[in-house]
N, C-alpha and C positions, 0 to 999 in steps of 0.2 A: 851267429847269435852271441858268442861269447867276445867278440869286436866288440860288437854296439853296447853289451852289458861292460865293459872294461871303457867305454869312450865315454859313458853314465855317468860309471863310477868317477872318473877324471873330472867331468866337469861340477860332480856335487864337490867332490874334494875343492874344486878352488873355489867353489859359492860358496863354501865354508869355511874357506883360508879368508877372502874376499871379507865377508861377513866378520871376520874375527877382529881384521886389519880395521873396517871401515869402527867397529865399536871403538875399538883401543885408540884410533885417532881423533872421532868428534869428542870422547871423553875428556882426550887431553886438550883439544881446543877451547872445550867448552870448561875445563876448571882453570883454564889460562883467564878466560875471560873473566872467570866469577875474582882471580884475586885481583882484576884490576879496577873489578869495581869495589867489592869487600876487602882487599889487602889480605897478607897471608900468602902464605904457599900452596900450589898447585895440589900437593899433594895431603892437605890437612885432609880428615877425616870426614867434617861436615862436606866439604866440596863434594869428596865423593859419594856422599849418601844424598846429595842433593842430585847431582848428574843422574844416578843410578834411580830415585825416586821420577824426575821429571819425565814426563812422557807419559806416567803410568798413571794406573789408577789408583793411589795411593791416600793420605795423608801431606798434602806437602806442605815443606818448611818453607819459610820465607826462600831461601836460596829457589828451590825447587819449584817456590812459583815465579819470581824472576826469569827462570831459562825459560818456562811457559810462557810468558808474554814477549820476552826477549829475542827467544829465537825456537820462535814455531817448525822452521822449515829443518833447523840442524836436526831439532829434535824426532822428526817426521822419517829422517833419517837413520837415526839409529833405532824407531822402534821398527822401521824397514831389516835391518842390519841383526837386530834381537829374534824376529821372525826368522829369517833368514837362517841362522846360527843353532837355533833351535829345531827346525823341521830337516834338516840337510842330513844331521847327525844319525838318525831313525835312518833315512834313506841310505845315509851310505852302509850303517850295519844289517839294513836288508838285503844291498847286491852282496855285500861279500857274503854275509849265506846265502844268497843263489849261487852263485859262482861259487863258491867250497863246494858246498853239500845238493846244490843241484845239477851243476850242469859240470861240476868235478874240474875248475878250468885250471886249479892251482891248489 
């Protein structure tokens, strides 16, 4: 039991490393894109409230509606990748209290 609970725990780890990777890179893809259409650097402010805005259900800027007609499918991606990132975390601080405090495996 305590295998299969440590083989779990492994692969949430990398759905979650995975998940972290896949964000941090369509982010930077996708504010590569925005300065080559708007000018500016990757790394201005609006870019990333726009990157960080689109997908969602928000308010969006001009920017943020851009990457929504633009690029439906990247986007599809990272709110894949936000899921992802977000539900893995709960999972893996569950097995390690099963494994500590239940079945004592470390």
């Amino acid at each position: 039991m305590n295998i299969l609970l440590f083989i779990v725990l492994g692969l949430a780890v990398f759905a979650l490393m995975l998940a972290l990777q896949m964000r941090w890179m369509i982010s930077v893809a996708l504010r590569r894109a925005l300065t080559e259409k708007f000018g500016g650097l990757p790394s201005d402010i609006e870019y990333r409230e726009g990157v960080a805005d689109a997908g969602r259900r928000v308010s969006h800027t001009e920017i943020a509606t851009h990457l929504n007609q633009t690029y439906p499918s990247q986007l599809g991606h990272l709110r894949l990748a936000r899921r992802v990132s977000v539900y893995t975390l709960p999972v893996i601080i569950g097995l390690l209290v099963i494994l500590r405090f239940g079945l004592e495996a470390f």
